[in-house]
N, C-alpha and C positions, 0 to 999 in steps of 0.2 A: 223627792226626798233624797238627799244627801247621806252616805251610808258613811256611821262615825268609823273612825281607823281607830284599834285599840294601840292606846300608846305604851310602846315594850322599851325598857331601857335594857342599854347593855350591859349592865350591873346584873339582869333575872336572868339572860339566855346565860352569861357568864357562869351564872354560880350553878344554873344545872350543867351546864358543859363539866366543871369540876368534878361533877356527880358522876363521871362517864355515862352520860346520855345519850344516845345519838340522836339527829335529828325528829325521826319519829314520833320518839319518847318524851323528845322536848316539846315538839308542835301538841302532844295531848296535854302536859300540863301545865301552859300557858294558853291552850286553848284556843291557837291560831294555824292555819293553813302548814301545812310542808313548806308549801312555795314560798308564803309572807316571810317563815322561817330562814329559808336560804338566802332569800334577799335582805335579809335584816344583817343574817351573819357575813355576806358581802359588805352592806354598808360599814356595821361595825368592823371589819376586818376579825371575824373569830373564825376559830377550825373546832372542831368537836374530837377529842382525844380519840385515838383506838382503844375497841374493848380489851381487855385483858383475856388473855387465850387460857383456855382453861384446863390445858393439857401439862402447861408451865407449875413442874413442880411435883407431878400426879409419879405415882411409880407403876411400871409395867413390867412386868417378873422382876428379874434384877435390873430394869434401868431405871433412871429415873429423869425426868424431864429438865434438862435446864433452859434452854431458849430455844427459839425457832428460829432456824440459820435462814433458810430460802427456801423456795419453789421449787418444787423439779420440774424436769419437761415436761411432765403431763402434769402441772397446775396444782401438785399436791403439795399438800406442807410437810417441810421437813425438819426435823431437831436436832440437837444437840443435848446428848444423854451421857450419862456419867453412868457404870456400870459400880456392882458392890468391888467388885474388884480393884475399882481407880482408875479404869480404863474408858476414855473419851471415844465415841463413837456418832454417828447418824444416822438415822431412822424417819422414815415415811409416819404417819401419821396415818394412814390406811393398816401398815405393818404393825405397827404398836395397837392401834385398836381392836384388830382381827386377834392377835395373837400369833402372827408369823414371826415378830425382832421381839426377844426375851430376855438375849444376852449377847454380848459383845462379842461374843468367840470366845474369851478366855477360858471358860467351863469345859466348852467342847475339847480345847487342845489340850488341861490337865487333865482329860477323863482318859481321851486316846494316848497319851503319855504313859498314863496309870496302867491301861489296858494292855498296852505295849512291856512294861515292865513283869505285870502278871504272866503273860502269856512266855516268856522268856524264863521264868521261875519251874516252867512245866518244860 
């Protein structure tokens, strides 16, 4: 017996790539292999989009997420944060999760400004 090949047009792997699918996701719902999968998106010439990173956007104390510039040396990711202030800055993604990058600095230097002025009053 001769085992039928299910026929996939690139029009269905297409329209769930659109869906941000990855591979996976797609091989359960068309119901064929990973492997058949990657050799299908070979033949067709497709790529499957990256997912959207879900930190894009989120706020952590005063910053808030705009993009993810690079890698650091140690393989983490890193962003590009905009603070309430207006001030651009970059944060670890370890940092921002834990709670160690809150704020750009700006806060710290009007506080010690402030502190500086008070104590000068006395």
């Amino acid at each position: 017996m001769v085992a039928l090949r299910k026929i996939i047009q690139k029009e269905d792997i297409n329209k769930h790539i659109d869906k941000i699918l990855n591979h996976n996701e797609i091989s359960k719902v068309l119901n064929i292999s990973t492997q058949i999968l990657r050799k299908l998106s070979r033949e067709y010439n497709l790529k499957t989009k990256p997912k959207l990173d879900k930190n894009i956007g989120k706020r952590f104390g005063k910053l808030r997420v705009i993009e993810q510039v690079a890698n650091s040396k140690d393989s983490r990711k890193v962003y590009k944060c905009k603070c309430d202030y207006g001030h651009f800055t970059e944060a670890k993604a370890k940092c921002l999760n834990n709670g160690d990058t809150r704020s750009c600095g700006a806060m710290k230097k009007t506080l010690h400004i402030i502190n500086r002025k008070i104590i000068k009053k006395f």
